[in-house]
C-alpha positions as CSV (number, residue, x, y, z in Angstrom):
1,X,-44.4,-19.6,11.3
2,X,-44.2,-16.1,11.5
3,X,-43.2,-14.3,7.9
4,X,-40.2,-11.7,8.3
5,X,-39.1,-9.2,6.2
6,X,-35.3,-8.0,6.4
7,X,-34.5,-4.9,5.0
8,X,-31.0,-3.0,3.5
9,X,-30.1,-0.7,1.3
10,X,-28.2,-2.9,-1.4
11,X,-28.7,-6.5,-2.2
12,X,-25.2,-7.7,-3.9
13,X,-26.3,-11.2,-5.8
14,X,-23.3,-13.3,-6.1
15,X,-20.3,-14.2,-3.8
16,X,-17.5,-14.4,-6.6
17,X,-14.8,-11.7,-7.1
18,X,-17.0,-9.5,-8.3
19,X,-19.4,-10.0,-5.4
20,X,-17.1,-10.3,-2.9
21,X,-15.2,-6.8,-3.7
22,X,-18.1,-5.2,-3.9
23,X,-19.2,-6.0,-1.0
24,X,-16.2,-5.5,0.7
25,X,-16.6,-2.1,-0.5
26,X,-19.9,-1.7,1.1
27,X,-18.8,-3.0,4.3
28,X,-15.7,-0.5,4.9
29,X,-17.5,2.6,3.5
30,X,-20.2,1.2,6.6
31,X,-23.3,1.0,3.8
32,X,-25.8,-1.6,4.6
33,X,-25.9,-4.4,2.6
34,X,-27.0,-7.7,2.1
35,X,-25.7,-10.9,0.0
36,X,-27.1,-13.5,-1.7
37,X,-25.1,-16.8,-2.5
38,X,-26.0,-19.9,-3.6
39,X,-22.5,-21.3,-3.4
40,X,-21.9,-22.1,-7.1
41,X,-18.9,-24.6,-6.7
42,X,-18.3,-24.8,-10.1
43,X,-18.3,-21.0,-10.8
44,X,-15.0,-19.9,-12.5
45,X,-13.7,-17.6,-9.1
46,X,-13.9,-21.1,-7.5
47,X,-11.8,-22.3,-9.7
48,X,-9.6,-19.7,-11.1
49,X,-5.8,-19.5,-10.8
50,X,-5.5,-15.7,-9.6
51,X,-2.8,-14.6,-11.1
52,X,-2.7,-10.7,-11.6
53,X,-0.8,-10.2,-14.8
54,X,0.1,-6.6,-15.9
55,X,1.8,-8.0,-19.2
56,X,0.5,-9.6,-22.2
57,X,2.9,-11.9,-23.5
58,X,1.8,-12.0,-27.3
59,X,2.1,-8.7,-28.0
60,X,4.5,-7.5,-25.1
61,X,2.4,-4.9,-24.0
62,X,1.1,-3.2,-21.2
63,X,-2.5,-4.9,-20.0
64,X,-5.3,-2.5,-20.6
65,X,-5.2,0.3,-17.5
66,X,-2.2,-1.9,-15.6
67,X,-0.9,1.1,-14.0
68,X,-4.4,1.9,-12.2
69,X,-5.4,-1.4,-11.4
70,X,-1.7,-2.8,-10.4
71,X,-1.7,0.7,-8.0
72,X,-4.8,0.3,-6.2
73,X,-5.0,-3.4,-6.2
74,X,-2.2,-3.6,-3.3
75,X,-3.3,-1.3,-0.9
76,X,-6.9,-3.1,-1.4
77,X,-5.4,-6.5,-0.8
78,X,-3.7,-5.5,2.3
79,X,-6.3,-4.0,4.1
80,X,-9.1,-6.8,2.6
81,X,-6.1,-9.3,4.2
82,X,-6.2,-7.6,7.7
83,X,-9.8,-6.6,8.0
84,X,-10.5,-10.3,7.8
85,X,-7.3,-11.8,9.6
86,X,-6.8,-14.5,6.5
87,X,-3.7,-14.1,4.2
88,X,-4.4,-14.9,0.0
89,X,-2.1,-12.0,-1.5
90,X,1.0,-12.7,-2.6
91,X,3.7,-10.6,-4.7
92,X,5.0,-12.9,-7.2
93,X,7.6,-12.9,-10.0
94,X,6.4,-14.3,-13.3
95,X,9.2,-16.2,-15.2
96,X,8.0,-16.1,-18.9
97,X,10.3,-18.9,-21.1
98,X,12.1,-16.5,-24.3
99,X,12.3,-19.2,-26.6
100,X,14.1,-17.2,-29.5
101,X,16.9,-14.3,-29.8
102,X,13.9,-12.4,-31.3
103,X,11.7,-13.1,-27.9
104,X,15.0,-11.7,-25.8
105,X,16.1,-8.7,-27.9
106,X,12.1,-7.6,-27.6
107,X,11.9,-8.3,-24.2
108,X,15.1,-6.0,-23.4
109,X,14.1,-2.9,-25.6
110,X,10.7,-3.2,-23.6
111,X,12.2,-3.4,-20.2
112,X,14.0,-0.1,-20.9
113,X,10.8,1.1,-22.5
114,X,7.2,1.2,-21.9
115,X,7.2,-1.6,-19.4
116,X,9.9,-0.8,-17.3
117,X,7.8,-0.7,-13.9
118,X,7.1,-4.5,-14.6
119,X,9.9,-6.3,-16.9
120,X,13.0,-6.8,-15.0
121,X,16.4,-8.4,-16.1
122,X,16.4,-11.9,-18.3
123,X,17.9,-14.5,-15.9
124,X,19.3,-17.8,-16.8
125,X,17.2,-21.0,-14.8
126,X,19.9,-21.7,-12.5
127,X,19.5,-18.6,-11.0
128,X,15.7,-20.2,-9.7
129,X,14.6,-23.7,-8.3
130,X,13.0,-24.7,-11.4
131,X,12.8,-28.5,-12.8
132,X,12.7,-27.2,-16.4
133,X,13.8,-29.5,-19.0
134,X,16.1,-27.5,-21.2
135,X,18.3,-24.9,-20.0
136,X,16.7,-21.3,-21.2
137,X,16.3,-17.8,-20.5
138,X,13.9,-16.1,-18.2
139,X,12.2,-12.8,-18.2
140,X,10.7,-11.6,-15.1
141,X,7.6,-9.9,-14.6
142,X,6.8,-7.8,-10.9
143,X,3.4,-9.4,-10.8
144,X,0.9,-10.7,-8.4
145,X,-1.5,-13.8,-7.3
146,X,-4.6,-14.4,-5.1
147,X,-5.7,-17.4,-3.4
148,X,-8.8,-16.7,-4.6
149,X,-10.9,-19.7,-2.8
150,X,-9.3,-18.7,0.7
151,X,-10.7,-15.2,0.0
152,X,-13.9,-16.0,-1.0
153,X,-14.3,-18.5,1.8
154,X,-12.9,-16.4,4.5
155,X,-15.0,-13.3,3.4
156,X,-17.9,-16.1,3.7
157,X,-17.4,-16.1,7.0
158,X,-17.2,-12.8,7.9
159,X,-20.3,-12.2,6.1
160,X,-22.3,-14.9,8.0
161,X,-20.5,-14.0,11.7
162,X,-22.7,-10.5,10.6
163,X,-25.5,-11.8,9.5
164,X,-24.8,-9.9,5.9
165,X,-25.2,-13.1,3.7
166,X,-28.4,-15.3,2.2
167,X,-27.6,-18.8,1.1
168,X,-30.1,-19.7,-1.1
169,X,-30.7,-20.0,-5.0
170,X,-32.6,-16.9,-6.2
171,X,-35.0,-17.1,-9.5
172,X,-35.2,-14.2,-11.1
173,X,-39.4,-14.8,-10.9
174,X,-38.4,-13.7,-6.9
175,X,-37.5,-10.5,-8.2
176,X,-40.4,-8.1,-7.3
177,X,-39.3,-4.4,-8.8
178,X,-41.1,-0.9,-7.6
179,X,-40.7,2.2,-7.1
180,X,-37.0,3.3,-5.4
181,X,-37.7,-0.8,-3.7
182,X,-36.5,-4.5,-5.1
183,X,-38.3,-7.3,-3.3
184,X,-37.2,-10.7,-3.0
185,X,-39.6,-13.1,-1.9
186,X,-38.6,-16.5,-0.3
187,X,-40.5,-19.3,0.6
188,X,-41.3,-17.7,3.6
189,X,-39.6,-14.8,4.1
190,X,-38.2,-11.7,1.7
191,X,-36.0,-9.2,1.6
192,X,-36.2,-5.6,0.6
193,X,-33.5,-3.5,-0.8
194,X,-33.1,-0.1,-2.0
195,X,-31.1,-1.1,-4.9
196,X,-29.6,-4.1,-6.4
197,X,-26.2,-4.9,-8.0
198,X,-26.1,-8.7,-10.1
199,X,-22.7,-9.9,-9.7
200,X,-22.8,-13.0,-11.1
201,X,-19.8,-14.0,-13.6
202,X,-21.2,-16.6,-16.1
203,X,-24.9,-16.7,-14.5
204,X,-25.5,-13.3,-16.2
205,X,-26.3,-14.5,-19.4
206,X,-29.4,-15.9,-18.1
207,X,-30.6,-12.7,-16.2
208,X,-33.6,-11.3,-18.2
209,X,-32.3,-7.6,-17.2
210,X,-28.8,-7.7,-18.9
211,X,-29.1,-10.6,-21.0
212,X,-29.1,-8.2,-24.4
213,X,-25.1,-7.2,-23.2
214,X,-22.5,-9.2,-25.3
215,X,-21.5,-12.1,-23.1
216,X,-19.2,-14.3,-24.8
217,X,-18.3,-17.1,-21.8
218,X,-15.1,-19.0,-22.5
219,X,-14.5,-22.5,-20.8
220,X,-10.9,-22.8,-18.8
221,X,-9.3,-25.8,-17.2
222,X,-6.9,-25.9,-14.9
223,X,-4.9,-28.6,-13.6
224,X,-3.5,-29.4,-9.9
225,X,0.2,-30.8,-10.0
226,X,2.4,-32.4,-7.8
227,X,6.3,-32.1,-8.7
228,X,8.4,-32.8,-6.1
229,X,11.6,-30.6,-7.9
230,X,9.4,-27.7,-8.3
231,X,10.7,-26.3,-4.9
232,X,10.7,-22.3,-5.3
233,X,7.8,-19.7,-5.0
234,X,7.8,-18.2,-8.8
235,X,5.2,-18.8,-11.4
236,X,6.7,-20.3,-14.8
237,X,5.0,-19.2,-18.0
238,X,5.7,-21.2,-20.9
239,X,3.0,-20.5,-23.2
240,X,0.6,-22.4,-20.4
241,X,1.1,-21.0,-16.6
242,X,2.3,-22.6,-13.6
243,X,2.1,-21.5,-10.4
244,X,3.0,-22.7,-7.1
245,X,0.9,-23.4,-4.3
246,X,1.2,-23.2,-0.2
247,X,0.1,-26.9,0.3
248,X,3.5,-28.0,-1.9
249,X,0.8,-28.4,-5.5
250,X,1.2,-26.8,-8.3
251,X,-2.1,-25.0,-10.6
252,X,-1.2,-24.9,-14.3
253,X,-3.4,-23.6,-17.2
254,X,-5.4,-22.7,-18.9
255,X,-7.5,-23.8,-22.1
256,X,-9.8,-21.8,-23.9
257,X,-13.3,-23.1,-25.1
258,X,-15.9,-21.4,-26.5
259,X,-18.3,-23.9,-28.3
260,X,-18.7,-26.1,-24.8
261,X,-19.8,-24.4,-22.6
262,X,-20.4,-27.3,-19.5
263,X,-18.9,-27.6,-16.5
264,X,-18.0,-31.4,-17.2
265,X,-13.8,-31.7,-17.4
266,X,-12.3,-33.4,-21.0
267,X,-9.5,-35.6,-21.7
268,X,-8.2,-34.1,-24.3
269,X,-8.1,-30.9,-22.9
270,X,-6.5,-32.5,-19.7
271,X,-4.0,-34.2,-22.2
272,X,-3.2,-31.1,-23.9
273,X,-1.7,-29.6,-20.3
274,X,0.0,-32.7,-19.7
275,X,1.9,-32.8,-22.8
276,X,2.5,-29.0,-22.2
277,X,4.2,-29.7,-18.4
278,X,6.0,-33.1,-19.3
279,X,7.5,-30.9,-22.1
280,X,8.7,-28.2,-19.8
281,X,9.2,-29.9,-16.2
282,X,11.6,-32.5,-15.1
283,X,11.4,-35.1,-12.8
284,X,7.6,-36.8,-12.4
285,X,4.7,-34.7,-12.5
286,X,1.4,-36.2,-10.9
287,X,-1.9,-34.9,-11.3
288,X,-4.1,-34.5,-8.6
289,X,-7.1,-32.5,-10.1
290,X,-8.8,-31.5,-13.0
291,X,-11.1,-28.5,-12.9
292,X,-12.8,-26.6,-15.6
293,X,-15.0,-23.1,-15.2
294,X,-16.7,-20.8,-17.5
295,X,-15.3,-17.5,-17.3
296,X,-17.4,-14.3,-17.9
297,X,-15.4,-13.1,-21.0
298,X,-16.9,-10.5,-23.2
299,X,-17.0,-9.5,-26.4
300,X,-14.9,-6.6,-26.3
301,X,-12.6,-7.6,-23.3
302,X,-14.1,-4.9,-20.9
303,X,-16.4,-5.4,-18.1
304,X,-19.9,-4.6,-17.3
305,X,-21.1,-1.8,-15.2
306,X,-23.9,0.0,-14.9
307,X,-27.5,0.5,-14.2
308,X,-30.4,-0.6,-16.5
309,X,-31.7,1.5,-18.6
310,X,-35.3,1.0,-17.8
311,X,-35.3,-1.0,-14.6
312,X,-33.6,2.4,-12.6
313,X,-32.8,0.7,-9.1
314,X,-30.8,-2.7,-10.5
315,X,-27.1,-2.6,-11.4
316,X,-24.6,-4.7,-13.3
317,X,-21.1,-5.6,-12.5
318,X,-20.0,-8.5,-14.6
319,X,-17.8,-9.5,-17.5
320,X,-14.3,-9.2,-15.7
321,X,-13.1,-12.5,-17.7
322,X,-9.7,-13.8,-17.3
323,X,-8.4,-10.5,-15.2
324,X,-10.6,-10.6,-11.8
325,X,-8.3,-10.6,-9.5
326,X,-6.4,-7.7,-11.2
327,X,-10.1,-5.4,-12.5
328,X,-12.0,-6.3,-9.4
329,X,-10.7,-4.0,-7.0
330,X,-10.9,-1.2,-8.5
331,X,-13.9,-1.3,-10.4
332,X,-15.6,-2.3,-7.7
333,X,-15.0,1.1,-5.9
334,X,-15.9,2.5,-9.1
335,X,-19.7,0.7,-9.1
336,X,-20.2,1.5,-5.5
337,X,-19.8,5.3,-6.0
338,X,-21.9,5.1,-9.6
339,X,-24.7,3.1,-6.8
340,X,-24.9,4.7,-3.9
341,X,-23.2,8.7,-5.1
342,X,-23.9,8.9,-8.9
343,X,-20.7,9.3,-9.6
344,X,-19.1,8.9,-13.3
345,X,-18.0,5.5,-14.6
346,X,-15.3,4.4,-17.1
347,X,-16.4,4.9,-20.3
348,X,-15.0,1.5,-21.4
349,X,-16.7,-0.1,-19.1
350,X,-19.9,1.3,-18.9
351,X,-22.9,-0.7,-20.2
352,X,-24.2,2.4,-21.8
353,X,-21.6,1.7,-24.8
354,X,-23.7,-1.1,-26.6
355,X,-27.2,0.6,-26.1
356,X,-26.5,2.7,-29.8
357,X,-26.0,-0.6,-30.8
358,X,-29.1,-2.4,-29.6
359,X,-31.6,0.7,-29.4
360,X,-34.0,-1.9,-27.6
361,X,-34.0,-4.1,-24.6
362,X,-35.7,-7.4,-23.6
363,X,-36.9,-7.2,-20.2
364,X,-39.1,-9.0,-18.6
């Protein structure tokens, strides 16, 4: 059998959000690229709610750069949605439970205030087809949500019709690094990039390049609900999420775990949702699924990018956490440009902000 080489300019390893923007990105400023995948069912984009949040309910603040992100992110969606002829964007109105006259008097000096562009008027539940329990009041947030499984897989597609996408686990011993070139050899054949750009959520820790950066992965489950009342297209926030689905379910979450770290669903953790939707829905809730997925949270709730510091031709874009959906698009521009144009990158978010801390790297 003959041995073939293919050859691009970027190698994108990793199909999640991170992936996937990216090399969106690649594709519509016509770079050439190539993916590699190896499906990871279980990884958290597969199994992540989408919800694009500009508020943070504790505090009642503004989520860290919303006004960016929430600008860029629809114009992105919209033309991702077109360019591939599958719909997974949808405005949404968050309905967040004010449990207290405290909760309502802060949410209406806020609305007139510094979140003005996303707050809008408390509402009482009659005013929305909601199976709540108890009568209560309802703030609304102008917010967002991506199918994020009906993205992933449609851009899957796309990148296979163009022959832009390698299915196939990758050990990093495959890795072959030299001058201005990465190799990556396969069984029997390799590819040979320019450049290359690990995009790969929860996997990172493991990568010998950018294992020093401060990962600290969070478990999530979600749940898949069937309520038969639960007729209207908002998402419910009661302290746990809700949000409705095209196929008539319902995805509610999440948990937060940090000491196990396996993909492997609990009861008690499906028990504490349950408790949580039979206290605020009506009527019979069913479950139909229980899924749990390691987010790539980080230490100081910022993403990763950047380029090595020694290994000059491999990139990082990583760490997005709970907030892909919302930090994907836009950072994603952000990394291509550092790649391919040298040009600037958030200082927040660049990986050059823990080497002070570190002075030395492990690579191998």
């Amino acid at each position: 059998m003959a041995h073939i080489q293919m050859n691009t300019d970027v190698i994108v390893v990793g199909q999640g959000m991170a992936g996937t923007c990216l090399s969106y990105q690649f594709s519509r400023n016509n770079i050439d690229f190539m993916v590699i995948d190896n499906s990871h069912v279980r990884s958290s984009s597969m199994v992540a709610a989408g919800l694009i949040n500009p508020v943070v309910f504790k505090r009642l603040t503004k989520s860290w750069m919303a006004d960016e992100l929430m600008s860029y992110l629809h114009t992105f969606y919209l033309e991702f949605e077109a360019s591939i002829g599958t719909s997974f964007y949808d405005r949404k109105l968050i309905l967040r439970v004010l449990n207290s006259a405290e909760e309502i008097n802060r949410w209406d000096s806020k609305r007139s205030g510094s979140l003005k562009d996303y707050l809008g008027e408390i509402c009482d539940e009659s005013e929305f087809e909601l199976p709540l329990n108890k009568s209560a009041n309802l703030g609304v947030v102008k917010a967002g949500a991506i199918d994020v499984p009906a993205m992933l897989a449609a851009w899957k597609n796309r990148l296979k019709e163009a022959g832009n996408i390698i299915e196939n686990n990758l050990d990093y011993s495959m890795i072959e690094y030299g001058e201005n070139k990465v190799k990556i050899q396969f069984k029997s054949d390799s590819l040979v990039g320019k450049k290359i750009v690990f995009c790969e959520g929860a996997l990172g820790v493991n990568n010998p390049l950018f294992s020093w950066l401060p990962f600290n992965l969070s478990k999530g489950d979600i749940l898949t609900l069937r309520n038969d009342k639960y007729l209207g297209g908002e998402v419910l926030n009661n302290g746990k999420f809700f949000l409705p689905q095209s196929d008539g379910t319902i995805k509610m979450g999440s948990t937060y775990e940090w000491d196990d770290l396996s993909y492997e669903t609990k009861k008690e953790r499906r028990e504490e949702l349950q408790e949580k939707a039979k206290e605020t829905l009506s009527g019979d809730t069913i479950l139909i699924k229980h899924e749990a997925g390691i987010r790539p949270t980080v230490k100081d709730r910022r993403p990763f990018l950047g380029r090595h510091p020694i290994q000059k031709n491999a990139y990082i874009f990583n760490g997005l956490g709970t907030k892909g959906a919302m930090l994907a698009p836009c950072f994603s521009e952000q990394i291509l440009n550092f790649v391919m144009n040298e040009g600037s990158l958030d200082q927040e978010v660049d990986i050059k902000r823990f080497i002070g801390e570190l002075g030395t790297f492990v690579v191998s």
